[in-house]
Each structure stands twice: as C-alpha cells, then as structure tokens.
C-alpha positions in Angstrom: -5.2 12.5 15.6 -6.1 14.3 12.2 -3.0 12.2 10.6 -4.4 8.9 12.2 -7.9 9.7 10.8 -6.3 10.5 7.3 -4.7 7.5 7.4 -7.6 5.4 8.3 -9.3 6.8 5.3 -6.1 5.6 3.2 -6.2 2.4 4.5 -9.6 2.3 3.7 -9.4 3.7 0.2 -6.5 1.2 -0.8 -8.8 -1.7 0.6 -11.7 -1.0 -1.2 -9.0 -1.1 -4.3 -8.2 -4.5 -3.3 -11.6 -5.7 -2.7 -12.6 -4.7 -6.5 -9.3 -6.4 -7.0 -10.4 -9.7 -5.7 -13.7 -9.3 -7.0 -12.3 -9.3 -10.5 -12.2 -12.4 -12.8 -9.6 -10.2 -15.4 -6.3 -9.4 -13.8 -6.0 -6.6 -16.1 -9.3 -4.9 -15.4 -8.6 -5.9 -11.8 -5.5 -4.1 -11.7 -6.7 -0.9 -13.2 -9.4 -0.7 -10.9 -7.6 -1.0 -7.9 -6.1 2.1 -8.9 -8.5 3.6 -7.8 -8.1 3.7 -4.5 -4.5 4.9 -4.8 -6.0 8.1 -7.1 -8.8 8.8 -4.1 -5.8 8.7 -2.1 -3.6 10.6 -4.0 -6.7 13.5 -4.4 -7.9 13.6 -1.2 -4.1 14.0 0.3 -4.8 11.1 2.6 -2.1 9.5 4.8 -1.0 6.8 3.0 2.8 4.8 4.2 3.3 3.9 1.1 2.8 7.0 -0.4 4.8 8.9 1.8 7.7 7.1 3.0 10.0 7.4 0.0 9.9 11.4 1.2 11.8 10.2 4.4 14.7 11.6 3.3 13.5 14.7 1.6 14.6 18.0 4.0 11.9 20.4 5.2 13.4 23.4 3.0 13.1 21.2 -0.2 9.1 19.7 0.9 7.9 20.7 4.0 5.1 18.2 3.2 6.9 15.4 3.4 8.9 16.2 6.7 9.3 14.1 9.2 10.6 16.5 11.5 7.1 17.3 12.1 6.7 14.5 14.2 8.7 11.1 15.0 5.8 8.9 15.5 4.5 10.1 11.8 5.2 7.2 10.4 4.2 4.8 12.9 1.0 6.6 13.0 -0.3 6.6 9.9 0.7 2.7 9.5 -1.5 1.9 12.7 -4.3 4.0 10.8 -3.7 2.4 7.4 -4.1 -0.9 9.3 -7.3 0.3 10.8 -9.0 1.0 7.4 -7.8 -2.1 5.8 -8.6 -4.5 8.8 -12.4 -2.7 8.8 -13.0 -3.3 5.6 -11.8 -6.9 5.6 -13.7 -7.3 8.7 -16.6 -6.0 7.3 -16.9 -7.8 3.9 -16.7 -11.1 5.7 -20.0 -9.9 7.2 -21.7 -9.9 2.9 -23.2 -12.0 0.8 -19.8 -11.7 -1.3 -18.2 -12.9 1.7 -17.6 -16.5 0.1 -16.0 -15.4 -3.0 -14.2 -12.7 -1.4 -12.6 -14.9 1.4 -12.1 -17.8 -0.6 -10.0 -15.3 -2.9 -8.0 -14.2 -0.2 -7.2 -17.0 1.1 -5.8 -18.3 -1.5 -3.8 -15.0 -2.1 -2.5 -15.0 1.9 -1.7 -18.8 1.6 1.0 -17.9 -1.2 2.5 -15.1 0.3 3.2 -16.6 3.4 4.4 -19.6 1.9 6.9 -17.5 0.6 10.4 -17.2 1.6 11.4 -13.9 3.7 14.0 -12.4 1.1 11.6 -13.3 -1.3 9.2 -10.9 0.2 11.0 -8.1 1.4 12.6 -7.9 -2.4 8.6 -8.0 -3.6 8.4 -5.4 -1.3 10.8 -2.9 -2.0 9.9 -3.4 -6.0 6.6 -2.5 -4.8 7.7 0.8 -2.8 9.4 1.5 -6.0 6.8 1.3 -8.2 4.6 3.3 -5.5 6.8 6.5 -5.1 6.9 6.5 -9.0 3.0 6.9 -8.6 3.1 9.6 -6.6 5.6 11.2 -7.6 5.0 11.5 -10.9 1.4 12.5 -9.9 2.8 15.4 -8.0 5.3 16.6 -10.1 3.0 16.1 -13.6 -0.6 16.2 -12.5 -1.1 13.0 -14.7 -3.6 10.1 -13.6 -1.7 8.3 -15.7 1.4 8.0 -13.6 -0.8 6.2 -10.9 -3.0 4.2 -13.1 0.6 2.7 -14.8 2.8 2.0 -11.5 -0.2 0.0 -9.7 -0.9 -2.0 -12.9 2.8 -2.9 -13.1 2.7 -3.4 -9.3 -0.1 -5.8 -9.5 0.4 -7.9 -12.2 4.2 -8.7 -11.2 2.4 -9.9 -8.1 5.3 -7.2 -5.8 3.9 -7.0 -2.0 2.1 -4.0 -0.8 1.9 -3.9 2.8 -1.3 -1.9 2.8 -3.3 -3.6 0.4 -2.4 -6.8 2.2 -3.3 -6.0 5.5 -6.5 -6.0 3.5 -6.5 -9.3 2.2 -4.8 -10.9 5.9 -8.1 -9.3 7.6 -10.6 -10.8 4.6 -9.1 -14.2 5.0 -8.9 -14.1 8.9 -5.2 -15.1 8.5 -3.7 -13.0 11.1 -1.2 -14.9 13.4 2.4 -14.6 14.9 4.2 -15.7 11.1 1.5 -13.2 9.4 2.4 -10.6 11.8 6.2 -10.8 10.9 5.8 -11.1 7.0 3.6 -8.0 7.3 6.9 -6.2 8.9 8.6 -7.6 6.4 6.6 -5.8 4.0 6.2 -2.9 5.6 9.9 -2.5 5.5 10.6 -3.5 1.8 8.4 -0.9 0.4 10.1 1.6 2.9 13.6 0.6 1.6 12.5 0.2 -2.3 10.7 4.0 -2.0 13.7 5.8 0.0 16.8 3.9 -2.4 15.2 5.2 -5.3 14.6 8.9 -4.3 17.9 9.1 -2.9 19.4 7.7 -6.2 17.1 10.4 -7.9 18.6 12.9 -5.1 21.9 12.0 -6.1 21.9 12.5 -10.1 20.6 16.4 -9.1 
C-alpha cells in the first residue's frame, strides 16, 4: 500500500508535467517544464516505473533500493498507481475552464501515437526508458538537476513514448479503448527494455 500511494503521487507528479506540457505554446519551454515533475519525483523518492525499472537487474548487495526481491508484484504495483495519478489528473482537467485547449491538445497528441505503427512505438519507447534511467541515474550518482532537466528535454522534443506521461494525455483526451490499451503495453514495455539494455551494457563494461 505505501508503494501504491508513492506511486500515485508519481503518476501524478509526471501528469502535472505533461499538463504544463500541453499547456505550452514553446516546445522548448514546454519541455523544460515538464521536468519538473520528474525532479518532484526524483526528490520526494516517489514510485515512479520509469524511474525504477532500469534497476531490475541491479542485485540487492549492489542497491538494496532498487530490489525487486522485495516483492514480485513491485512492479505491477507501482504501474497500476502511476496510472491512478495520471488518469486523475486527466480526469480532472477535463472538469476546467482549460479543459478545451487541454483536450483539444491531447487529442491531437493521442491521435498520432496511435496512428503509429507498433515497432514504431515500442522503439520510441525504449529510447525513452533510455533517456529516463540516464535521468536518474545520473541524478543519483551526481546530485545534479541537470541530469534530469537534459534527459526529459531530449526525451520530449524527439517526441520518444513515455508510458506514464501518456497515460496522462489518453485520460485528458478520453481516448481510452481496446487499441489504446495495447499501445500503452507497448509502451510500458519499451521503456522497460530501453532502461534494463542500457544498465546492463553499463554492468558489463565494470
């Protein structure tokens, strides 16, 4: 329960990110703001999938953090909860007065991704996971707000899929159905693959 909690506040923290996102006429100054969310998350030591998963492989003797001996429904937990905070945010802002703009944004947004091909995606996705475990990573090991400011940008702008942040914009745009459901697993599974390959390659150069 307290990792499901955590997580809800991730998913809520990397929504609000991709609400300012959205909200944003600049890409740029969109971009950089939606780091936010991933620094709150990275701060607060929230639950985050994407933040975590690239640790999969990571023993208990070398980050007991990170272990997921601790439990074998960690992971799926904290992706329900990160789904949670996203969706109630979505949810909520189609309940504003920014609820035009905000929809119409993601709707446009959710339109093109799932007009995408599958490989297309999951390849999106695991440049994404990449890019992610680079942010908090780096973070940990350098205490640098810079190395999660840079890896969202980059994430951003190149337009890679994070499953989180659009669970987000699925909810805001109502878009939810059996095909949204499956490119969402897609997703979820690109960033896992893209974050785990490249700390094992890291693993192996040791």
């Amino acid at each position: 329960m307290k990792n499901f909690i955590s997580a809800i506040y991730a998913g809520l923290m990397i929504a609000f990110g991709g609400a300012v996102y959205v909200s944003s006429d600049n890409k740029y100054m969109g971009s950089f703001m939606f780091s936010l969310g991933l620094l709150t998350v990275v701060l607060r030591g929230f639950d985050l999938y994407t933040g975590k998963i690239g640790y999969l492989t990571i023993s208990k003797t070398e980050n007991s953090q990170f272990n997921i001996l601790k439990s074998p429904f960690y992971y799926p937990i904290i992706i329900l909860g990160n789904f949670a905070g996203a969706w109630l945010l979505g949810t909520a802002m189609r309940c504003t007065r920014f609820a035009g703009a905000i929809v119409h944004k993601t709707e446009a947004l959710s339109a093109a991704k799932l007009a995408d091909k599958p490989l297309s995606i999951f390849i999106l996705s695991m440049a994404c996971g990449i890019m992610m475990f680079l942010a908090v990573d780096g973070y940990k090991k350098s205490k640098n707000w810079l190395f999660v400011i840079l890896p969202v940008m980059v994430f951003i702008i190149s337009g890679f899929e994070h499953s989180i942040a659009n669970m987000f914009y699925f909810s805001a745009a109502n878009a939810w159905d059996m095909k949204t459901l499956w490119y969402e697993i897609i997703m979820i599974l690109g960033n896992g693959v893209g974050a785990i390959a490249f700390c094992a390659c890291e693993k192996l150069k040791q």
